[in-house]
C-alpha positions as CSV (number, residue, x, y, z in Angstrom):
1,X,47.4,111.4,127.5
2,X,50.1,110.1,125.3
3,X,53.4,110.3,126.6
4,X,56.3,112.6,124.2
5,X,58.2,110.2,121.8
6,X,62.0,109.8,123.4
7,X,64.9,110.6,121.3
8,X,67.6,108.1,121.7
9,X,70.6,110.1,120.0
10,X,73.7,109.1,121.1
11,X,76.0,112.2,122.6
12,X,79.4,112.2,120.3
13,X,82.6,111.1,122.2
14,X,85.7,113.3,122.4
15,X,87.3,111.0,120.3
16,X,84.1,111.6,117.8
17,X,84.7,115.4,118.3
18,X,88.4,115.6,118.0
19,X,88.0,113.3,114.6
20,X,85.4,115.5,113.0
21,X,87.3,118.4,113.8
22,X,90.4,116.9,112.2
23,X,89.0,116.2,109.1
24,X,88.2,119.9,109.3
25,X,91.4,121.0,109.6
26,X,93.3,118.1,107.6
27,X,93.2,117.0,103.9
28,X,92.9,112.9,103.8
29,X,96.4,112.4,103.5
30,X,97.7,114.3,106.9
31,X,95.2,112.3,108.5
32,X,96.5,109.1,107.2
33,X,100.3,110.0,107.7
34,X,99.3,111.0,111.4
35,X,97.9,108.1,112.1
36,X,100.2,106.1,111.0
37,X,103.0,108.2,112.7
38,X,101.0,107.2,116.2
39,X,100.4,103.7,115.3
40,X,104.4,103.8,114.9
41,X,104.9,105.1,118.2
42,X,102.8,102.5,119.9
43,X,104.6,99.9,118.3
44,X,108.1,101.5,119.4
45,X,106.8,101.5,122.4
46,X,105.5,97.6,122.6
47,X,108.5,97.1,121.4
48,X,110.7,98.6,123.7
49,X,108.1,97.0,127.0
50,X,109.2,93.3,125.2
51,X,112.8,94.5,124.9
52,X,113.0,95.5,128.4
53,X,110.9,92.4,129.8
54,X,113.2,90.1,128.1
55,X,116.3,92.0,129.4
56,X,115.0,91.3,132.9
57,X,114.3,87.1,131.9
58,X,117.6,86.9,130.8
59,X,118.8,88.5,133.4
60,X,117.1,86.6,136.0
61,X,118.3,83.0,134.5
62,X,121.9,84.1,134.5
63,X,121.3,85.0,138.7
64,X,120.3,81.4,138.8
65,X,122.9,80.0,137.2
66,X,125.5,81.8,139.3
């Protein structure tokens, strides 16, 4: 007896899912400009983590000199 050949498919994400039904819904270009909108966020938001870390260095050195 031979054994049944195994499928090896991969089971899509739910980032796979969400993407195909985007491109659904959305022409090319709202899916670019949204993208970028949340690319921009992130990067406000890096941003903003520096900002407030270097806040707290600066901060700490003028404690020390006091």
């Amino acid at each position: 007896m031979q054994a049944a050949p195994v499928r090896a498919t991969a089971i899509p994400t739910f980032t796979d899912a969400l993407r195909a039904v985007e491109s659904l819904l959305m022409s090319g270009g709202q899916r670019t400009a949204r993208r970028n909108a949340w690319t921009s966020v992130l990067e406000d938001r890096r941003r903003a983590k520096d900002r407030v870390e270097a806040q707290r260095v600066l901060d700490q050195a003028a404690a020390g000199r006091s």
